[in-house]
Each structure stands twice: as structure tokens, then as C-alpha cells.
DSSP file (Angstrom, degrees, kcal/mol; ACC not computed):
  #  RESIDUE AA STRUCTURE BP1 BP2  ACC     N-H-->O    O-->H-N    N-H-->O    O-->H-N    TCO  KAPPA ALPHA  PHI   PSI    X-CA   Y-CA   Z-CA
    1    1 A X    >         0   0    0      0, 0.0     3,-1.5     0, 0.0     4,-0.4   0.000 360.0 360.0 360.0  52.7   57.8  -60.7  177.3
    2    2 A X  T 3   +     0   0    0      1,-0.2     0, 0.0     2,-0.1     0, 0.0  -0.434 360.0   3.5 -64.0 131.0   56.1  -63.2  175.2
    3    3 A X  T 3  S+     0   0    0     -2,-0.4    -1,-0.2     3,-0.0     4,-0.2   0.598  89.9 115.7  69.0  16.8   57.9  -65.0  172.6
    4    4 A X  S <  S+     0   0    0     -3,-1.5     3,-0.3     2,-0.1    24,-0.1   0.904  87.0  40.0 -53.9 -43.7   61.3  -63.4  173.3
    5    5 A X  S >  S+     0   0    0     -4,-0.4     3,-4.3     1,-0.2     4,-0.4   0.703  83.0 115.3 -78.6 -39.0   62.5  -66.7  174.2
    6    6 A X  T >> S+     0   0    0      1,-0.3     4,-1.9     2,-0.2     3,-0.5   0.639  71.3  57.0  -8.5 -54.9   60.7  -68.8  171.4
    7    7 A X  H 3> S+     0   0    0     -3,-0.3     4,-1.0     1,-0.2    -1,-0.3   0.682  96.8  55.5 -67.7 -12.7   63.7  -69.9  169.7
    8    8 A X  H <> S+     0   0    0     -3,-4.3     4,-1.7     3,-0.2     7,-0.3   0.835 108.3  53.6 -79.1 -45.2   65.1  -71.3  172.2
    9    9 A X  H <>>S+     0   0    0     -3,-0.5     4,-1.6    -4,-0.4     5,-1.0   0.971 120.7  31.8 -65.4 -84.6   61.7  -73.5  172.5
   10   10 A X  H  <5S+     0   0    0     -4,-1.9    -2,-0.2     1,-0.2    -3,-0.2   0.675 121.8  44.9 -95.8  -6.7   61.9  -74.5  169.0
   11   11 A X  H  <5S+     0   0    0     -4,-1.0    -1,-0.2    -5,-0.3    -3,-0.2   0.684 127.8  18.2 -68.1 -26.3   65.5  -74.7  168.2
   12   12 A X  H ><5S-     0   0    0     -4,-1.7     3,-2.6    -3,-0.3    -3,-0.2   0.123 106.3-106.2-150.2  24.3   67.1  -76.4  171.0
   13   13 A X  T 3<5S-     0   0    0     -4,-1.6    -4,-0.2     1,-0.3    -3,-0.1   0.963  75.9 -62.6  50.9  61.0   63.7  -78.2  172.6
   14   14 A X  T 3 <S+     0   0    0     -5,-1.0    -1,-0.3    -6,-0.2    -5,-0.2   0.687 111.0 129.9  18.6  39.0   63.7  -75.6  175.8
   15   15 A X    <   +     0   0    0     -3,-2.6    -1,-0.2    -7,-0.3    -2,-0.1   0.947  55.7  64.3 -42.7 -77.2   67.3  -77.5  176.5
   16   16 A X  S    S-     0   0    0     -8,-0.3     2,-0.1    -4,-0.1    -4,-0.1  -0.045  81.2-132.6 -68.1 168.6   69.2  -74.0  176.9
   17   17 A X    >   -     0   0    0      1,-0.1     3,-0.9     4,-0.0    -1,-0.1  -0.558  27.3-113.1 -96.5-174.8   68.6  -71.6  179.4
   18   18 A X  T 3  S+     0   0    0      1,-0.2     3,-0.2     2,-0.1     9,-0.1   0.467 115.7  60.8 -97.1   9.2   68.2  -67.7  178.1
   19   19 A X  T 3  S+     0   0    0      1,-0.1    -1,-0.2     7,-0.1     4,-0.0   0.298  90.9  66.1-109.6   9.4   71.2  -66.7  179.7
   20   20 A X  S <  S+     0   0    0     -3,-0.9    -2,-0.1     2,-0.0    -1,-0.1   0.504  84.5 107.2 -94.8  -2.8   73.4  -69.2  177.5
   21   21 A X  S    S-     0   0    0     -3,-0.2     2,-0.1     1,-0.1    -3,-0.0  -0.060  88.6 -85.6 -72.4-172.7   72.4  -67.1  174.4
   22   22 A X    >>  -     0   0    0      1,-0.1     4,-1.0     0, 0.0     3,-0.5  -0.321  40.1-112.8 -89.8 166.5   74.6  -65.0  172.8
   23   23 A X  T 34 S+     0   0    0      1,-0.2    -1,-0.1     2,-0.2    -2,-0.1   0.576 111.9  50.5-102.2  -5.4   75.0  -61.4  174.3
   24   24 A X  T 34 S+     0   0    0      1,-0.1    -1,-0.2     4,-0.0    14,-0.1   0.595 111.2  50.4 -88.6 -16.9   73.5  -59.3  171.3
   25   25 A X  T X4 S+     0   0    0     -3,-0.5     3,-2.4     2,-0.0    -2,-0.2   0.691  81.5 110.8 -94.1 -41.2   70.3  -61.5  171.1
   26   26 A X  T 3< S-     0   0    0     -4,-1.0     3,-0.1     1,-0.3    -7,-0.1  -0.094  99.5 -20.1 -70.2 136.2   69.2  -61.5  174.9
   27   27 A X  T 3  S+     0   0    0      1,-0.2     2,-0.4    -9,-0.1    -1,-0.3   0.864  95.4 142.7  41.0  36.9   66.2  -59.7  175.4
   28   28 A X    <   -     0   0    0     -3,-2.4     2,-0.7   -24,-0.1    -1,-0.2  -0.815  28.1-175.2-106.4 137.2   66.5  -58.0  172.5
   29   29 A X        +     0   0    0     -2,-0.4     2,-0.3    -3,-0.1   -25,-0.1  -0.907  41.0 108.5-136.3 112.7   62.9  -57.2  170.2
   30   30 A X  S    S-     0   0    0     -2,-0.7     5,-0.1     3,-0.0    -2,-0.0  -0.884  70.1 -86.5 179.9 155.4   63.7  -55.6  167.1
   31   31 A X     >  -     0   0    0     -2,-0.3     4,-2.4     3,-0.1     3,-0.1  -0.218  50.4 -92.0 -80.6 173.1   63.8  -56.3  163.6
   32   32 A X  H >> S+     0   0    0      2,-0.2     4,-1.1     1,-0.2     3,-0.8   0.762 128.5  47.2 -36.5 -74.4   67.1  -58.0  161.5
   33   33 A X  H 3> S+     0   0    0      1,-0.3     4,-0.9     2,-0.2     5,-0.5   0.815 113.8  50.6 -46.7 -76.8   68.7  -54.2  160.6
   34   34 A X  H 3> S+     0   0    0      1,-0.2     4,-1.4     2,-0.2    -1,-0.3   0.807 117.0  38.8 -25.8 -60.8   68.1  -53.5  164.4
   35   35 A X  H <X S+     0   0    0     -4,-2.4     4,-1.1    -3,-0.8     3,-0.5   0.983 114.0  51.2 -65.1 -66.7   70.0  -57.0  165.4
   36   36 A X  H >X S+     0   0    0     -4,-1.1     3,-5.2     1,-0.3     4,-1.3   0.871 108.0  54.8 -37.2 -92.3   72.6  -56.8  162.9
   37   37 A X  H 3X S+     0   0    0     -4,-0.9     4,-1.6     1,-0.3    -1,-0.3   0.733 119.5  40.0  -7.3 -58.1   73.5  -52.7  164.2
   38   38 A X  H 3< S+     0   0    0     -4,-1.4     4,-0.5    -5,-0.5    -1,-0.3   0.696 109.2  49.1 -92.8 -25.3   73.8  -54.1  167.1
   39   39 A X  H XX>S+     0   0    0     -3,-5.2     4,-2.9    -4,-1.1     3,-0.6   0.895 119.6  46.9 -81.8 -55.2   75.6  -57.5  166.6
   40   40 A X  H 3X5S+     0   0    0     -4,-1.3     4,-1.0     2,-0.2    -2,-0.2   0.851 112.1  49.1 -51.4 -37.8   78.3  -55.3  164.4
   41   41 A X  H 3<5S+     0   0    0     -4,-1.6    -1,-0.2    -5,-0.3    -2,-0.1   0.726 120.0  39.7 -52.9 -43.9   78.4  -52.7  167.2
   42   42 A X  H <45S+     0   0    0     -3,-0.6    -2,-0.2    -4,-0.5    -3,-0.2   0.818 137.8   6.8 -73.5 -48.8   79.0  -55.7  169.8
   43   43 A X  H  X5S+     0   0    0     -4,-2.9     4,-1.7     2,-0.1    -3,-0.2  -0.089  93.2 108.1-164.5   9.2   81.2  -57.9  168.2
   44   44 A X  T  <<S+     0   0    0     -4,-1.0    -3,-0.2    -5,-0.5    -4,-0.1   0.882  82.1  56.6 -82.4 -25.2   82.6  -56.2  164.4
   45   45 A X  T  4 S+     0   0    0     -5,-0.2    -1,-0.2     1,-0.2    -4,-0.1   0.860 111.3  44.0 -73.5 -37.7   85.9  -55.6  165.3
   46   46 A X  T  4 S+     0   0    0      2,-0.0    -2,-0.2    -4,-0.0    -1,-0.2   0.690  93.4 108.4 -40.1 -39.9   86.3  -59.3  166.2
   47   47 A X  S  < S-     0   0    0     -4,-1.7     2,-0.1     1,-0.1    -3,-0.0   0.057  74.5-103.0 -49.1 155.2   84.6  -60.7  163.3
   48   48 A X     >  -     0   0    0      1,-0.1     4,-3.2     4,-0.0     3,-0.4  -0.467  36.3-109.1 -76.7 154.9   86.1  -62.5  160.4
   49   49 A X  H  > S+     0   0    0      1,-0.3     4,-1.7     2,-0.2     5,-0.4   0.955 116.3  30.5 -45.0 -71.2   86.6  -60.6  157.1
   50   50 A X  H  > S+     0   0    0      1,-0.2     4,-1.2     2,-0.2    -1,-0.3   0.813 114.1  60.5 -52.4 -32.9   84.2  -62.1  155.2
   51   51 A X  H  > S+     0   0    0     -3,-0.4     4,-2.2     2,-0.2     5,-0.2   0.967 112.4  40.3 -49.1 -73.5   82.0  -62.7  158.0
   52   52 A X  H  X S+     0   0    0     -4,-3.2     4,-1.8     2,-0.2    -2,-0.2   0.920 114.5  55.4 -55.2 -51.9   81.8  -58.6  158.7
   53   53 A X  H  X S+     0   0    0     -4,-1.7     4,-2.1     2,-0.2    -1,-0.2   0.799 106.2  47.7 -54.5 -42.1   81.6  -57.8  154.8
   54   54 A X  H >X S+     0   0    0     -4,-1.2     3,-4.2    -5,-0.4     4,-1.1   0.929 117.6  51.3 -76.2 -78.0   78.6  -60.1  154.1
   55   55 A X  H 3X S+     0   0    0     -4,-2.2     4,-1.9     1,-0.3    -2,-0.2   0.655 103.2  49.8  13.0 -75.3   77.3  -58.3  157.1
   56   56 A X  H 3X S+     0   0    0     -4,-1.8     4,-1.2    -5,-0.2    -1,-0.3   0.678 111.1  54.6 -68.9 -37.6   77.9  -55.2  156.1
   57   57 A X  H <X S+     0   0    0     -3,-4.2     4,-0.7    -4,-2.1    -2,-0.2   0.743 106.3  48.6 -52.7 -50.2   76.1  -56.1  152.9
   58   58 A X  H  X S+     0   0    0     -4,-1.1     4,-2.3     2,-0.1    -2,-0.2   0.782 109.3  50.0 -73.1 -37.9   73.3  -57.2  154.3
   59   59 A X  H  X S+     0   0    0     -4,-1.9     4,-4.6    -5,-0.3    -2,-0.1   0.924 109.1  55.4 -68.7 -42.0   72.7  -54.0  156.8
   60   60 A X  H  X S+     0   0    0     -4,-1.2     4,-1.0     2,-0.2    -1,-0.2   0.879 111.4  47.4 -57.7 -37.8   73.3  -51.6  153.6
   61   61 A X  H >X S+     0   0    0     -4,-0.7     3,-3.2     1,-0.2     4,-1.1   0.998 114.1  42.9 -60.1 -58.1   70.3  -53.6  151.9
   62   62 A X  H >X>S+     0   0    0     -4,-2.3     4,-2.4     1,-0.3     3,-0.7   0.799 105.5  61.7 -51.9 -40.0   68.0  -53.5  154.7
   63   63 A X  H 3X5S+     0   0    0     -4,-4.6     4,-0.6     1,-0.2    -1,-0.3   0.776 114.2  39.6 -49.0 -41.5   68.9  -49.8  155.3
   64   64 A X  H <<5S+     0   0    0     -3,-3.2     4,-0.4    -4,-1.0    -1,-0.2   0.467 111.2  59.1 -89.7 -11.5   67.3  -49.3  151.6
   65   65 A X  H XX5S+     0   0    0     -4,-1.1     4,-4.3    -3,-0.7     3,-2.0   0.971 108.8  33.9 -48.4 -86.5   64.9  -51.5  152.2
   66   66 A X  H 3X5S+     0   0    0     -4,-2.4     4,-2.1     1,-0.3    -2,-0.2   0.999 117.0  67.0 -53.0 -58.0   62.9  -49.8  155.5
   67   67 A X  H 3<<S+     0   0    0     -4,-0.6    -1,-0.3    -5,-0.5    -2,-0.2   0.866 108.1  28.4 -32.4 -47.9   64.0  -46.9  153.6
   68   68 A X  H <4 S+     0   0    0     -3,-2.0    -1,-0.2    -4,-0.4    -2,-0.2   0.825 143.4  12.1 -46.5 -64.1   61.7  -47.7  150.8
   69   69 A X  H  < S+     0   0    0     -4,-4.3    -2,-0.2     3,-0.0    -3,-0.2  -0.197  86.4 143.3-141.8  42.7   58.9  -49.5  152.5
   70   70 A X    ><  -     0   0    0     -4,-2.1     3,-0.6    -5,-0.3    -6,-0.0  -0.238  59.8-104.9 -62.8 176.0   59.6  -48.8  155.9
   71   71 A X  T 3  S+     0   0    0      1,-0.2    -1,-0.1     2,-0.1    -5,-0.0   0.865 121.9  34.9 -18.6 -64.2   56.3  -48.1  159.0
   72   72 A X  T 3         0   0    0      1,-0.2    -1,-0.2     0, 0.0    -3,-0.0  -0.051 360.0 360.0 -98.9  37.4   57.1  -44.9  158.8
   73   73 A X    <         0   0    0     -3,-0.6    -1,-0.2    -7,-0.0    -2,-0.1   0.471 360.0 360.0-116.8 360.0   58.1  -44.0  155.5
């Protein structure tokens, strides 16, 4: 699992451990629309309005995005 951890490395100067991250990020390898799905899935009924909306914003772009000019597309 190289470079899972990486941010941890250059954000916080290998300080935290990887089991202080946040529970939608650990060990997770996938791109932003991937994280996002999953952070909304995890944690969107808690979120703040605006918080979820911008979200929500953001997923709908990326969706049209990959869609576009996705790997497989």
C-alpha cells in the first residue's frame, strides 16, 4: 500500500498515526467522486446544509465529468 498514507507524511510531518484519520479516508484508494460517494454515504445526514449542498455540487460535476472523459468512456 504505497502512498496511502502520504498525506499524513506531508501534512502533519508523520505526527498522526493512520488510525487518527477520519473514517471515510482510511485505506481508502480512489478518486475525488469515489471519496466524496462515500464521505456523503458515511457522514451526509450529519452534515451541515451548506456543507452537504456544495457537496452535492461538486459530486454532480464530477459525475459529468468521468462521464465525459472518463477511463472507460
Amino acid at each position: 500500500m504505497f502512498g496511502v498514507y502520504d498525506n499524513i507524511g506531508i501534512l502533519g510531518n508523520w505526527e498522526a498515526h493512520p488510525k487518527d484519520l477520519i473514517v471515510w479516508v482510511k485505506g481508502f484508494r480512489g478518486n475525488e467522486l469515489q471519496r466524496l460517494m462515500r464521505k456523503k454515504r458515511m457522514v451526509g445526514d450529519r452534515m451541515m446544509t451548506q456543507d452537504k449542498h456544495d457537496m452535492e455540487k461538486r459530486i454532480c460535476f464530477l459525475y459529468g465529468h468521468f462521464n465525459r472523459f472518463g477511463k472507460h468512456r
